[in-house]
GULO-185719 format. One record per residue (C-alpha): residue number from 1; z negated, x negated, y. Coordinates in steps of 0.5 Angstrom, whole numbers, plus 500, padded with zeros to 3 digits. Layout:
N
node num: NUM w: Z u: X v: Y
...
END
This chain:
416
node num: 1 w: 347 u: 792 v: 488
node num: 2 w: 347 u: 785 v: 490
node num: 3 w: 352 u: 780 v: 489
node num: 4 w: 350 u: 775 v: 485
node num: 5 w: 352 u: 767 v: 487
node num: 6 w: 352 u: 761 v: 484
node num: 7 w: 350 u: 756 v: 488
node num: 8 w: 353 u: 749 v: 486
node num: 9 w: 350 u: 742 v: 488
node num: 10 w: 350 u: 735 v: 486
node num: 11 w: 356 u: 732 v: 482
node num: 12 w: 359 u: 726 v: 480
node num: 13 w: 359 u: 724 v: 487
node num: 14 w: 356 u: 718 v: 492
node num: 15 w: 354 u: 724 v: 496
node num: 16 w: 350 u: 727 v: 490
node num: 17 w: 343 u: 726 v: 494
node num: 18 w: 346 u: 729 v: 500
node num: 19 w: 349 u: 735 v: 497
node num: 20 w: 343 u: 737 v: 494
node num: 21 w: 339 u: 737 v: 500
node num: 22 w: 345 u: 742 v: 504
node num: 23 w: 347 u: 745 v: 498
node num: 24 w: 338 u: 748 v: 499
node num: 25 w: 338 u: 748 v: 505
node num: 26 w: 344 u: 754 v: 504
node num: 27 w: 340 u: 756 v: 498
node num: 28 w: 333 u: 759 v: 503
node num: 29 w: 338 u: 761 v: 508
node num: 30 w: 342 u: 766 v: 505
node num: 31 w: 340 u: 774 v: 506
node num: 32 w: 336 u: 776 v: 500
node num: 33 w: 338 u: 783 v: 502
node num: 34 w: 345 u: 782 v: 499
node num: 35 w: 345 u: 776 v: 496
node num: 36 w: 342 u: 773 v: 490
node num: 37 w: 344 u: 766 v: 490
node num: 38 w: 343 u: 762 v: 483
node num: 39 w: 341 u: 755 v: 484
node num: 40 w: 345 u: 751 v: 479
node num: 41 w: 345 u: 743 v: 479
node num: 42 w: 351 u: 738 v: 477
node num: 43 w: 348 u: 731 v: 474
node num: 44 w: 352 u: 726 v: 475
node num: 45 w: 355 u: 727 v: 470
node num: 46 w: 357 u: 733 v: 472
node num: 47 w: 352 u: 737 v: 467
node num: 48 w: 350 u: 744 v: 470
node num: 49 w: 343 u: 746 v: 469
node num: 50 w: 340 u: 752 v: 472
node num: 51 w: 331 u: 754 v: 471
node num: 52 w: 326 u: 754 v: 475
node num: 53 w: 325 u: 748 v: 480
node num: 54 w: 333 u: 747 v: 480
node num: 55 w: 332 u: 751 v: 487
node num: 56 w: 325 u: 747 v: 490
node num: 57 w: 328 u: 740 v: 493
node num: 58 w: 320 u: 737 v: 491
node num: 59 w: 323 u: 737 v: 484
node num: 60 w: 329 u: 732 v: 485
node num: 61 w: 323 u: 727 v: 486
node num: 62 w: 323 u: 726 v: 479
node num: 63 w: 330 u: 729 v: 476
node num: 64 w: 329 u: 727 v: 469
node num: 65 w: 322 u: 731 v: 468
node num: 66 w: 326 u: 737 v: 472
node num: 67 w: 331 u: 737 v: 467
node num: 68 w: 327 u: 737 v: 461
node num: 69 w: 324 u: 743 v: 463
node num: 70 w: 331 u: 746 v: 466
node num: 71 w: 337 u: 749 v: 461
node num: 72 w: 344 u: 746 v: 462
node num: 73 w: 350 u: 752 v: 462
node num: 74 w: 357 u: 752 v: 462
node num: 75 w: 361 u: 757 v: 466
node num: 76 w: 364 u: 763 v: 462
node num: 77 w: 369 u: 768 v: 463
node num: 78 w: 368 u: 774 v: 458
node num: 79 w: 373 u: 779 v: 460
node num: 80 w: 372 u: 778 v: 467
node num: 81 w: 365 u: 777 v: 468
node num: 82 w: 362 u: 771 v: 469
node num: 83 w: 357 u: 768 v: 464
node num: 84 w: 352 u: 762 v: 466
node num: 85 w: 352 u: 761 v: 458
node num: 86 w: 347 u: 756 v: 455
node num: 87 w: 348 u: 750 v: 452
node num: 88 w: 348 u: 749 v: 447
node num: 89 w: 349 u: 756 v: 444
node num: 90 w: 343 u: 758 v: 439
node num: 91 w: 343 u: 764 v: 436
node num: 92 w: 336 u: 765 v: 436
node num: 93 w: 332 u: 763 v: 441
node num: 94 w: 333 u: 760 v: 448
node num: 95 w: 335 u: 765 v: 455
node num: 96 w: 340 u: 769 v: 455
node num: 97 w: 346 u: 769 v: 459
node num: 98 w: 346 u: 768 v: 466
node num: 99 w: 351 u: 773 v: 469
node num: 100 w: 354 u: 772 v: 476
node num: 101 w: 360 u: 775 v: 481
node num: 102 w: 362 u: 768 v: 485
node num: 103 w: 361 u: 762 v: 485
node num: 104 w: 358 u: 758 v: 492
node num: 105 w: 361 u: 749 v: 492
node num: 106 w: 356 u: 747 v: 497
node num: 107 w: 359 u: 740 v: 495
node num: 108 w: 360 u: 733 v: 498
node num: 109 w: 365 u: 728 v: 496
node num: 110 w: 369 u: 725 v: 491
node num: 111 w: 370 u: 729 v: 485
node num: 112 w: 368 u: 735 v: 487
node num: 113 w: 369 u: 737 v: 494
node num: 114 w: 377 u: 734 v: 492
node num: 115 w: 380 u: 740 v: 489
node num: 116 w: 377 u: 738 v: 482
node num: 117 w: 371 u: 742 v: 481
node num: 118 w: 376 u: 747 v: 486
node num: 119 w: 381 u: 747 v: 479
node num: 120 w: 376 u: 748 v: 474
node num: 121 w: 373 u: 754 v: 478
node num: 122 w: 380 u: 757 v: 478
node num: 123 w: 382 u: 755 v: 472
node num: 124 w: 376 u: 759 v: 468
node num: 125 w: 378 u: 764 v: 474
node num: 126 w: 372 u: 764 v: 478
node num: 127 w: 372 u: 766 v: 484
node num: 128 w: 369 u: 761 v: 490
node num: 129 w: 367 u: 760 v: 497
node num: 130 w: 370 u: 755 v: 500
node num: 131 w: 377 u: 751 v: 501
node num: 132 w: 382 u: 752 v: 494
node num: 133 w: 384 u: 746 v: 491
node num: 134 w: 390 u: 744 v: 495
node num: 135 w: 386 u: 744 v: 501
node num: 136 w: 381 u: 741 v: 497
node num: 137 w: 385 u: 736 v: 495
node num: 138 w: 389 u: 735 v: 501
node num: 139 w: 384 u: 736 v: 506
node num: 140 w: 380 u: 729 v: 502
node num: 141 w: 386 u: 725 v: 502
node num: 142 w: 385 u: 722 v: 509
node num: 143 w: 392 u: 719 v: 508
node num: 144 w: 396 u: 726 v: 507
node num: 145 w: 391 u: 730 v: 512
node num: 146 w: 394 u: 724 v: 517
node num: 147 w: 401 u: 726 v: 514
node num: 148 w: 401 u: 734 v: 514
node num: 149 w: 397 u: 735 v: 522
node num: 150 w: 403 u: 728 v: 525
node num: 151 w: 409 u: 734 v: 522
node num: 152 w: 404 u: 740 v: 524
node num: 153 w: 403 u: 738 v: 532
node num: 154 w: 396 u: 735 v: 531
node num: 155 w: 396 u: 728 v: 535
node num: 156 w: 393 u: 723 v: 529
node num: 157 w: 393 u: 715 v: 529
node num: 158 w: 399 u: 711 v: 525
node num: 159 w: 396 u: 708 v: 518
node num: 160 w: 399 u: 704 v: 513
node num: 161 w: 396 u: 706 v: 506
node num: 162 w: 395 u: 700 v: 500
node num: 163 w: 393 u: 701 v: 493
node num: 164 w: 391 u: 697 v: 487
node num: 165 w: 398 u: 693 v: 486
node num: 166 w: 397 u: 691 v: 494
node num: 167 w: 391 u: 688 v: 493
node num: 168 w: 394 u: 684 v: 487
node num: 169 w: 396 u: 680 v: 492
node num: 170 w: 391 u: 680 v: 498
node num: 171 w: 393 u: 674 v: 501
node num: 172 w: 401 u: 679 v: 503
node num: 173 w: 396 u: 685 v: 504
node num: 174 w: 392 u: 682 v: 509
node num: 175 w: 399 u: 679 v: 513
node num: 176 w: 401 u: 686 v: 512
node num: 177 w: 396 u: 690 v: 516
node num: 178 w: 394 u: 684 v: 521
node num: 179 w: 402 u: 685 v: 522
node num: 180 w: 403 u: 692 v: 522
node num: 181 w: 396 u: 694 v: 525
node num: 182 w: 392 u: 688 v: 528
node num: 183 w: 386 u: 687 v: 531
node num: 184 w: 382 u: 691 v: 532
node num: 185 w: 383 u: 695 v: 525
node num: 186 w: 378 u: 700 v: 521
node num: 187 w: 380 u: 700 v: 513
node num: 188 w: 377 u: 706 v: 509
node num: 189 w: 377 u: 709 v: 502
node num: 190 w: 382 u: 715 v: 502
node num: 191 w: 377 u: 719 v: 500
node num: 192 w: 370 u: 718 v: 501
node num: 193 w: 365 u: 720 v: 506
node num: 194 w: 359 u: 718 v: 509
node num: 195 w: 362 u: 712 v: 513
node num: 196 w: 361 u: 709 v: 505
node num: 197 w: 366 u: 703 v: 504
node num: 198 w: 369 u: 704 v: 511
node num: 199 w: 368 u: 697 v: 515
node num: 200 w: 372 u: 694 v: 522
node num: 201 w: 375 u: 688 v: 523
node num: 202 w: 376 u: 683 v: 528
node num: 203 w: 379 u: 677 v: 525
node num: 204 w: 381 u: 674 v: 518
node num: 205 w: 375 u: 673 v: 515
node num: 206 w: 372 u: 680 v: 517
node num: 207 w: 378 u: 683 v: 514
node num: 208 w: 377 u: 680 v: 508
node num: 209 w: 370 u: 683 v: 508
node num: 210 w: 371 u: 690 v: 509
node num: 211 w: 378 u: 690 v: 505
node num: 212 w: 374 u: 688 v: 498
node num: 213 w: 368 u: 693 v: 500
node num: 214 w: 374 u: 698 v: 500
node num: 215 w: 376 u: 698 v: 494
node num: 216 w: 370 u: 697 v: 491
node num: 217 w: 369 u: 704 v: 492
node num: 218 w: 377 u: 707 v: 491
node num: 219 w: 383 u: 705 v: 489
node num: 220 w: 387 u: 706 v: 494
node num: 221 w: 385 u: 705 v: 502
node num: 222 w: 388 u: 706 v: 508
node num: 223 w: 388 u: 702 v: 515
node num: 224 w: 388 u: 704 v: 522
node num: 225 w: 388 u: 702 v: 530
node num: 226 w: 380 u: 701 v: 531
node num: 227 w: 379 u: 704 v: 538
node num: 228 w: 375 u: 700 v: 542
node num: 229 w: 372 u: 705 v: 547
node num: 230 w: 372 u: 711 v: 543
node num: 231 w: 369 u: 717 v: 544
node num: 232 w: 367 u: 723 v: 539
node num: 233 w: 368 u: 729 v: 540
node num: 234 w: 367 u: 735 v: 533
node num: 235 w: 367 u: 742 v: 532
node num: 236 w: 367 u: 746 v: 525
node num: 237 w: 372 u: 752 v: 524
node num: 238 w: 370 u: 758 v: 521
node num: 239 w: 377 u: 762 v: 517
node num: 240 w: 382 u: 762 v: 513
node num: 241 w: 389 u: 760 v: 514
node num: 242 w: 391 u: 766 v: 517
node num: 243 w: 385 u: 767 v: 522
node num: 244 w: 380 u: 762 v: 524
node num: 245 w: 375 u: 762 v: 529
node num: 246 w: 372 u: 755 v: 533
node num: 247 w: 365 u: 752 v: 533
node num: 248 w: 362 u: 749 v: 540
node num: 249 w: 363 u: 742 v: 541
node num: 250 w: 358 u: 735 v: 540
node num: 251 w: 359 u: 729 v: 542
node num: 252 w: 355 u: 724 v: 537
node num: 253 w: 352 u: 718 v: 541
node num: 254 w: 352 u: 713 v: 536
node num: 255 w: 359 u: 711 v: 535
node num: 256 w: 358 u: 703 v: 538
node num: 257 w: 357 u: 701 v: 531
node num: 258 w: 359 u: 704 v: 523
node num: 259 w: 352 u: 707 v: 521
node num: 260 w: 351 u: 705 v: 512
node num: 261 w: 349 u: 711 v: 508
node num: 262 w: 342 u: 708 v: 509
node num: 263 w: 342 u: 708 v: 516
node num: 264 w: 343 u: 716 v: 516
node num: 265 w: 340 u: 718 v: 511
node num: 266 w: 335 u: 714 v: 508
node num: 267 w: 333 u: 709 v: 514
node num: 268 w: 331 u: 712 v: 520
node num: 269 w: 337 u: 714 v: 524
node num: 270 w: 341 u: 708 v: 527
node num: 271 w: 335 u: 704 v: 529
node num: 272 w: 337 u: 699 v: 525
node num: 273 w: 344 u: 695 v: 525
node num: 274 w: 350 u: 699 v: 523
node num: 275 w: 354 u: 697 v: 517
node num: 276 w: 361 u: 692 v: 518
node num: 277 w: 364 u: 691 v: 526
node num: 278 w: 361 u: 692 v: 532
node num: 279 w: 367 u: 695 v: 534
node num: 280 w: 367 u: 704 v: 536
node num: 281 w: 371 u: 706 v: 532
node num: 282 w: 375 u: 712 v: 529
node num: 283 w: 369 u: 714 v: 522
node num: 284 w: 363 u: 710 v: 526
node num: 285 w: 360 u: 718 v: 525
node num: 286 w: 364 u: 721 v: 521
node num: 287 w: 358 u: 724 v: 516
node num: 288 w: 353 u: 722 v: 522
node num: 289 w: 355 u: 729 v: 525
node num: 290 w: 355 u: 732 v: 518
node num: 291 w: 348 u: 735 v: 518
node num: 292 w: 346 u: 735 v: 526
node num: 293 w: 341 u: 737 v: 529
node num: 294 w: 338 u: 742 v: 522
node num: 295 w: 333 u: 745 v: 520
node num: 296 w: 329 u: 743 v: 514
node num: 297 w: 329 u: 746 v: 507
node num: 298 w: 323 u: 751 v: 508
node num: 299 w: 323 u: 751 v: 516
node num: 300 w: 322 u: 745 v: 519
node num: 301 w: 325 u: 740 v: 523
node num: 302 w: 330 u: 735 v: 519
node num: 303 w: 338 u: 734 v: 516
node num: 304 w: 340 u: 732 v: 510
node num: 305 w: 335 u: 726 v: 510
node num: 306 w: 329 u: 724 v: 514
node num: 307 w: 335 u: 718 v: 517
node num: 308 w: 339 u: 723 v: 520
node num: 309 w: 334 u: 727 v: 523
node num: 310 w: 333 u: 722 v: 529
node num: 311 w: 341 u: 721 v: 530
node num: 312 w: 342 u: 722 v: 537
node num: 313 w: 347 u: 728 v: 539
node num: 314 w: 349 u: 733 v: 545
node num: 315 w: 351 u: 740 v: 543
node num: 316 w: 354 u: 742 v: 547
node num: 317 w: 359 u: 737 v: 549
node num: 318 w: 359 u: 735 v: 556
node num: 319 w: 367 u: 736 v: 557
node num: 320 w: 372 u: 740 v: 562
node num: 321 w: 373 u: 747 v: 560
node num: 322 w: 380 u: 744 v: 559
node num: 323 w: 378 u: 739 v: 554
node num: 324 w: 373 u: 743 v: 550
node num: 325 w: 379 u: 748 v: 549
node num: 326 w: 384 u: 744 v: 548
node num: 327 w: 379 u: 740 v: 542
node num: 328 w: 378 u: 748 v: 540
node num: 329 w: 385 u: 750 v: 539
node num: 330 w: 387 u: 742 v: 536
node num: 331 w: 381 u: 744 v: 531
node num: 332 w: 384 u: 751 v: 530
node num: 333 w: 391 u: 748 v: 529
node num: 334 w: 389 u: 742 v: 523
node num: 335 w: 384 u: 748 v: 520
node num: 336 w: 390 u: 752 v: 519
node num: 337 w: 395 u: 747 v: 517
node num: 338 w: 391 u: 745 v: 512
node num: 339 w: 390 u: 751 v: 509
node num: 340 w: 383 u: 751 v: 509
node num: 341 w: 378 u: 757 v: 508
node num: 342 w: 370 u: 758 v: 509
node num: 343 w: 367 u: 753 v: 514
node num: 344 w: 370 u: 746 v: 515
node num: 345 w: 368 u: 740 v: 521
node num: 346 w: 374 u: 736 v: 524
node num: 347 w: 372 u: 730 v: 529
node num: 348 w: 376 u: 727 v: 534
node num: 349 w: 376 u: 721 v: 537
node num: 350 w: 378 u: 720 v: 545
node num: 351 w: 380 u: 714 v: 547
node num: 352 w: 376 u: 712 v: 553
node num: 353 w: 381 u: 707 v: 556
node num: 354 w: 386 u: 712 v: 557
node num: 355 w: 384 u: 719 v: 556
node num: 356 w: 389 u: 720 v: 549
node num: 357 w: 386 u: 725 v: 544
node num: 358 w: 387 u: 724 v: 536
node num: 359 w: 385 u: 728 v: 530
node num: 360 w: 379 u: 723 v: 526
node num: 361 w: 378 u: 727 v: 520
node num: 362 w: 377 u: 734 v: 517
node num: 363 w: 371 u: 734 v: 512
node num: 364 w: 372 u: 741 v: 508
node num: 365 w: 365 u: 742 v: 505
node num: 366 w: 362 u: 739 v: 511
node num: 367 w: 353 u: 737 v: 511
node num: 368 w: 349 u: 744 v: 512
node num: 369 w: 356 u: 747 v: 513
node num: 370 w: 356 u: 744 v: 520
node num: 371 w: 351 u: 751 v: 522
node num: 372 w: 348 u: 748 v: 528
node num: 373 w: 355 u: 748 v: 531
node num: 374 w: 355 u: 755 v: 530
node num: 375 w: 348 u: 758 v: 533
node num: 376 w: 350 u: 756 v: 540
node num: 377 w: 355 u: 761 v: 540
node num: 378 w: 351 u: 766 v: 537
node num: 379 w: 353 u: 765 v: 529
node num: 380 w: 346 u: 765 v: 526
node num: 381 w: 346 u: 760 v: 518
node num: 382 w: 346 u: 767 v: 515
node num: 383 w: 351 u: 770 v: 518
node num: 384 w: 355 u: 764 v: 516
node num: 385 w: 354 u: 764 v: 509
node num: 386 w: 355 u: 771 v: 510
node num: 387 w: 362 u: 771 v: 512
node num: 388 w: 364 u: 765 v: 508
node num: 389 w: 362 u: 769 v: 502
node num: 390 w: 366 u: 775 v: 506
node num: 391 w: 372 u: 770 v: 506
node num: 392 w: 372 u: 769 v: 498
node num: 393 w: 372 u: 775 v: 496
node num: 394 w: 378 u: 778 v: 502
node num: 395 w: 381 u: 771 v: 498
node num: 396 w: 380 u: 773 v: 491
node num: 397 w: 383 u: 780 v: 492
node num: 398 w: 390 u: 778 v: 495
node num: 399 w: 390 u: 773 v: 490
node num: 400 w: 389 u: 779 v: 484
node num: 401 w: 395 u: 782 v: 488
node num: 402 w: 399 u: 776 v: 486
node num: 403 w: 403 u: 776 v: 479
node num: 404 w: 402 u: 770 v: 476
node num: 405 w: 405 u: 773 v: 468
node num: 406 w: 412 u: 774 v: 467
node num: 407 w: 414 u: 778 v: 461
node num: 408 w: 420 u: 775 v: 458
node num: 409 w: 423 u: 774 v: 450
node num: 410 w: 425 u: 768 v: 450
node num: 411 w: 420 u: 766 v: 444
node num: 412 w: 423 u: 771 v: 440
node num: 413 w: 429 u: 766 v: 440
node num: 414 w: 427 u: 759 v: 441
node num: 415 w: 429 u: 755 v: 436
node num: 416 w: 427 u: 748 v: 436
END
């Protein structure tokens, strides 16, 4: 009998267009011989809605007609079997209930690749693919990721962390961060991804620019040392916290300057001028390598947007065996700490002046599960998903063996 999966995308994310296209791409490559995936879209309003059409990537053309024509759910746990249950509930009329065995995140960004459609999936106890919701949570927080990895061995750059009382006062966090970090320095969001909101700074009044850009898109930011003559090195990570497997290794080629969102997936691929700073720095491609080299949605050539398709790269990587297992292992070690599961992507950054490895940033849930990194080394997409839905449910039964209720009389006695 097949296993039935909810394929989940969209969401109320800056990154709603770009996990449609990976959350399709996943859907038209998993094995319809075990699996039977069920499309189900998240607005941005984070409505779920499932019906013919939520599965083709020609309807997202014109949203607003597809759902006229879909049927918004919401999940249901009915003694433990899971419902995609219609909603509004009509006692006549309308489809049936849609049954299903595990749910499938393919999700990028804030609110929903950060622990927080994680923590709705877990409270219902619907079982899914993917990080759980302290890797989620933690795992997108690029300030505690920092934290976690420095205590764990995995070298990382020092940043200072500002939230909203900080910039109360910018004129004290600018003298701050050109105190404590100087030039050349890379300011981000917490925690978003596609290079949205992250600048580079050279002087006061760029950083006066990419400060205020920053908050524009989070409530707490972060400032680091940019690296001037940078390297990128990523590889994905395929296990559990207990054991975990590493990708090969690519080398992104754009990173002399930080590409916008337009730039890698709307434009064509970096051909035009970057976002804020000239400067290479540590997040120039830090979604830029999150769809590589893939394979459009029905077979073509392509990635999460026609943009991406034209970013240069080279897998494998041109490193010295040492240096590719040293990155393998470091991408192992940071997978692990973190206590990740399914397939995550962690970047690296090499400074070319002194030849120093640091650990950039993990992406839990990264752009088309990062497949391209495995077929080098043998791991079709397929077979991918396919040990990602394997992981979930080796999870699910360990979680089962845990006791979470505990019989006692204390409300017998209570008295308030």
């Amino acid at each position: 009998m097949k296993i039935r999966v909810a394929m989940i995308w969209g969401g109320k994310s800056v990154e709603h267009e770009v996990s449609i296209i990976s959350g399709i791409q996943a859907l038209k490559s998993m094995d319809r011989k075990k699996y039977e995936p069920i499309p189900l879209y998240m607005t941005k309003d984070n409505e779920m809605y499932i019906g013919e059409g939520v599965g083709e990537i020609s309807s997202y053309r014109d949203i607003p007609a597809m759902l006229n024509s879909a049927q918004r759910v919401i999940m249901v746990n009915e003694g433990g079997h899971f419902m995609l249950q219609p909603y509004p509930f009509k006692l006549f009329g309308g489809i049936k209930p849609v049954e299903f065995d595990i749910a499938f995140p393919v999700v990028h960004g804030t609110n929903v690749e950060d622990g927080a459609l994680q923590g709705y999936l877990k409270t219902i106890g619907v079982p899914f693919v993917g990080p759980d919701v302290t890797s989620s949570a933690v795992s997108m927080d690029k300030f505690i990721t920092k934290a976690i990895l420095k205590e764990a061995g995995v070298p990382v750059l020092d940043a200072k962390l500002y939230t909203l009382a900080d910039y109360a006062d910018t004129e004290v966090l600018l003298n701050d961060i050109e105190k404590v970090i100087g030039y050349p320095v890379i300011v981000k969001p917490v925690n978003l991804g596609s290079s949205v909101g992250i600048g580079v700074a050279k002087n006061r009044d760029e950083l006066i620019s990419v400060v205020d850009d920053a908050y524009m898109y989070a409530t707490r930011i972060m400032a680091e040392h940019a690296i001037s003559n940078l390297r990128e090195i990523n590889c994905a990570v395929l296990g559990d916290e207990n054991e975990a497997e590493a990708s090969e290794c690519e080398e992104p080629l754009n990173a002399g300057v930080i590409l916008s969102y337009e730039d890698k997936y709307v434009n064509s691929g970096g051909k035009k001028g970057g976002a804020k700073g000239g400067v290479k720095s540590a997040a120039a491609n830090s979604a830029a390598s999150s769809a590589g080299e893939t394979k459009a949605i029905g077979g073509a050539k392509g990635s999460r947007g026609s943009g991406m398709a034209n970013l240069s790269r080279k897998i494998p990587a041109e490193l010295k065996k040492k240096e590719r297992e040293e990155i393998r292992e470091l991408a192992v070690k940071a997978f692990k700490a973190l206590g990740c599961n399914g397939v995550s992507r962690i970047d690296f950054m090499i400074d070319k002046d002194d030849g120093s490895l640091y650990f950039n940033e993990i992406n839990p849930i990264p752009g088309s599960l990062s497949f391209y990194l495995w077929e080098p080394v043998g791991l079709s997409y397929t077979e991918l998903l396919d040990r990602m839905i394997r992981l979930a449910l080796e999870r699910s039964r360990r979680e089962e063996a845990v006791t979470y209720k505990f019989d006692t009389n204390i409300l017998q006695t209570a008295n308030i």
